[in-house]
Structure formats: C-alpha cells, structure tokens
C-alpha positions in Angstrom: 0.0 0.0 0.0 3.0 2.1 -0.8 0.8 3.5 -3.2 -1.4 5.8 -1.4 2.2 7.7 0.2 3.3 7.9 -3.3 0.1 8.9 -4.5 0.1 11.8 -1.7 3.7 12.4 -2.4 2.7 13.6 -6.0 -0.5 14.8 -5.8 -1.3 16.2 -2.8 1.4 17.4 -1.8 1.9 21.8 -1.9 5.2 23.5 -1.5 5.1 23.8 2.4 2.8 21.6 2.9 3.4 17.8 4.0 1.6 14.6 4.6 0.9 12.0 7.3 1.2 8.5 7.0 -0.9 6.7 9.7 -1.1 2.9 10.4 -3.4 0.9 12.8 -4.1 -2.3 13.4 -7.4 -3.3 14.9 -8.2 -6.8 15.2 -7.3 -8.9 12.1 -7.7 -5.7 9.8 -4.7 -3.6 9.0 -5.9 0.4 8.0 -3.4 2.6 6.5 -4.4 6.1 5.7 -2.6 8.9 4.2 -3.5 12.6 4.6 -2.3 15.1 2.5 -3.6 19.0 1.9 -5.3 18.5 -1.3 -9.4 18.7 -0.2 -10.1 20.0 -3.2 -8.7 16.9 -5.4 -10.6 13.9 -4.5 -8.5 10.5 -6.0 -10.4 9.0 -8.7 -9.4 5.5 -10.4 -9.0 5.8 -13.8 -8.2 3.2 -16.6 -5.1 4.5 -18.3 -3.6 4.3 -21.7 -2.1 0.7 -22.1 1.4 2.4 -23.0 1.0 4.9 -19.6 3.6 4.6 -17.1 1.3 5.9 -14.4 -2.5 6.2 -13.5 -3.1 3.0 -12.1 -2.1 3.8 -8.4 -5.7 3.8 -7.3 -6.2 0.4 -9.2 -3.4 -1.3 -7.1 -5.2 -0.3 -4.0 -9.1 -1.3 -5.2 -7.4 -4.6 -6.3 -5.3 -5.3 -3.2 -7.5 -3.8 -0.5 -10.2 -5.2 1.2 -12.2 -1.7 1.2 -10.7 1.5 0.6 -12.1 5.4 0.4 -11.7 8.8 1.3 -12.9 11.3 4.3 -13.1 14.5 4.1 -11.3 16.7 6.9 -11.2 20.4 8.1 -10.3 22.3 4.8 -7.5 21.7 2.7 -7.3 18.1 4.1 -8.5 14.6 2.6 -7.8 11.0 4.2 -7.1 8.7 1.4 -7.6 5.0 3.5 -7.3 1.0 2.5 -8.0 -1.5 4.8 -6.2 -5.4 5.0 -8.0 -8.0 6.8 -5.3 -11.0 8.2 -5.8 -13.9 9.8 -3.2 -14.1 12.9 -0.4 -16.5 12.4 -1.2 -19.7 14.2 1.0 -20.4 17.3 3.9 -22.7 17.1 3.2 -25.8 19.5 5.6 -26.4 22.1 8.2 -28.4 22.1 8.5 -29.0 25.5 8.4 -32.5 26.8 7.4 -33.9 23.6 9.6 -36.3 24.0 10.8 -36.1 20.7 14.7 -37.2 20.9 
C-alpha cells in the first residue's frame, strides 16, 4: 500500500505543505491512511492508456485492499484510506516434553 504515500507524495502534496502516514491495526484488519492538503482533489481510479507509465495507483489499492475510500477533513485536508484483513499467524506448539529425541 505504498501506493497511497506515493500517491500523496505527488498529488497532494503543496510546497510547504506535508503529509501524514498513519497505520493501525485493529483486530485482524490492517488500516493505513494517508492525509495530505489536497481537499479539493478527491483521487479517482481511472483506466489508463495501455502504453501509460502511471495512472493505475488507485487500481493497485481497489485490487489489493479489502475496502478502501476517502474522508473528508477540516479544509484543505483529505484522508485517502485501505484497509487489509489477516488472519493471525497460528501459534507454534511447544516443544517442551514432547519427547521427541
């Protein structure tokens, strides 16, 4: 999901202005949002030119995502978010007095 910083990194970023790469994880989901200072452009996916080498940022995240969206904050800011749902690794059983040697 390296995506939606890059994504930030080029569009939403203004001279001056940064953005903010969050990460949580809740449960078995993973949520990664990005917010930049570009309210006013909202990210679209698009379906680019075969011969493009960009414009498919946004279908990297719709394809690898579980859900994905934007909020809307105080003015200039947007939220640009993907969430991952996991299943937690299974616990390795113990070895002790298994007798095994």
């Amino acid at each position: 999901m390296a995506e939606l910083a890059a994504n930030a990194a080029t569009h939403g970023r203004l001279p001056g202005r940064s953005f903010r790469l969050t990460l949580y994880v809740v449960g078995a989901t993973l949520r990664i949002e990005v917010t930049d200072t570009r309210g006013d452009e909202m990210p679209v996916p698009q379906v680019p030119d075969t011969g493009a080498e960009s414009g498919r940022g946004l279908l990297l995240v719709e394809a690898l995502a579980d859900r994905w969206g934007v909020t809307g904050g105080r003015f200039p800011r947007k939220t640009v978010w993907a969430e991952l749902d996991f299943s937690p690794p299974e616990p390795e059983s113990s070895r002790c007095g298994d007798g095994g040697d």
